[in-house]
C-alpha positions in Angstrom: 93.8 305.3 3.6 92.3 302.1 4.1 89.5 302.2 6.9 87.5 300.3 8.4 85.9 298.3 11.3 89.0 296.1 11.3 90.9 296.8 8.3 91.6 292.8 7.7 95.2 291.6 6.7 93.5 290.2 3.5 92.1 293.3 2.6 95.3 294.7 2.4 97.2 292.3 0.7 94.2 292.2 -1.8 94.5 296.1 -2.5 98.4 295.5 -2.9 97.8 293.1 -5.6 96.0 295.5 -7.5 98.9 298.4 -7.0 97.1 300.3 -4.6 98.9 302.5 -2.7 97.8 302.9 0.7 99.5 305.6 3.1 97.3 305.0 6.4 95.8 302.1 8.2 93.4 303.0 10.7 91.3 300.5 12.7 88.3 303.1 13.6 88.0 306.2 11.1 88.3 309.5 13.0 86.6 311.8 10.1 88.2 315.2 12.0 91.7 313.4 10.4 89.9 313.6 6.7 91.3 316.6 4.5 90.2 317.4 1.2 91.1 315.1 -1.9 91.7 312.4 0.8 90.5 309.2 -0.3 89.4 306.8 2.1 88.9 302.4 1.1 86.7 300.7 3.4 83.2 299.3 4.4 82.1 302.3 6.3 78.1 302.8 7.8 76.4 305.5 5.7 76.9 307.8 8.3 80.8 307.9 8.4 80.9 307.2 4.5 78.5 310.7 4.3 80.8 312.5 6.5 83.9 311.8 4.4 82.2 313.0 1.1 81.2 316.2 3.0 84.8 316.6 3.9 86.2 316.9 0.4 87.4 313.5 0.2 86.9 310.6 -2.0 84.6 306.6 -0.5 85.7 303.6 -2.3 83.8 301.5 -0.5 84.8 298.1 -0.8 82.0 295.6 -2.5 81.8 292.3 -2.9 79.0 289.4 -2.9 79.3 287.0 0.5 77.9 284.0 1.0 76.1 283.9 4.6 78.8 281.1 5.5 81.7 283.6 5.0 79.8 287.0 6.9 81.2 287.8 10.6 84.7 286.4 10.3 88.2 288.3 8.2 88.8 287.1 4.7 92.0 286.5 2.9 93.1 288.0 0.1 92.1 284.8 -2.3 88.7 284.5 -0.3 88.0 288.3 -1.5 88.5 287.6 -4.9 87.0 284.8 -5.1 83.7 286.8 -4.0 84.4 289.5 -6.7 85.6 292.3 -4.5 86.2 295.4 -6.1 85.5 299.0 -5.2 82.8 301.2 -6.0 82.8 304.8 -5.5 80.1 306.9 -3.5 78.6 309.8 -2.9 76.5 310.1 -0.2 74.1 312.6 0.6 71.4 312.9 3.3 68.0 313.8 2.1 68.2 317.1 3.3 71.3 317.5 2.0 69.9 317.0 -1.4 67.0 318.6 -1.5 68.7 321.9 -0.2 70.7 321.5 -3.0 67.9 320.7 -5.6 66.4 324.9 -7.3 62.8 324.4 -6.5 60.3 323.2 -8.8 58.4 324.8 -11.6 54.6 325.4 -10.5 
């Protein structure tokens, strides 16, 4: 599934290049549609991205490095190379969330 605020035509077609299969396209991520071992491409907010990994599913999140002239406007495939896109896997907690998990510490 590749999500995201507007899941750009040259995001796709850079994800097909590298043989990425992608079996959904959704414009705004509805996390009640995430199942377990799902895994879901995009530039999500923390929030959302948080919410997917508590689900059982997997946040590529897709990374690259912008120049300021290139922010607030879609990207091509070529344009998303050329700023070394690639994706990085997450997981992401809240603070709570870890430090319920965390065994207390020694006194």
């Amino acid at each position: 599934m590749l999500s995201g605020s507007s899941p750009a035509i040259g995001a796709v077609e850079w994800a097909r290049r590298r043989g990425l299969q992608i079996d959904r396209l959704v414009e705004h991520l509805e996390v009640e549609q995430i199942q377990p071992g799902d895994t879901v491409i995009g530039t999500l907010p923390v929030h959302l991205a948080a919410e997917v990994y508590r689900r059982g599913a997997k946040y590529l999140h897709l990374s690259m490095e912008m120049p300021p002239q290139a922010r607030g406007r879609e990207l091509n495939a070529d344009e998303l190379e050329a700023y070394g896109a690639r994706l990085e896997e997450y997981v992401i907690l809240s603070k709570s969330e870890m430090t319920a998990s965390l065994p207390p510490l020694a006194q």
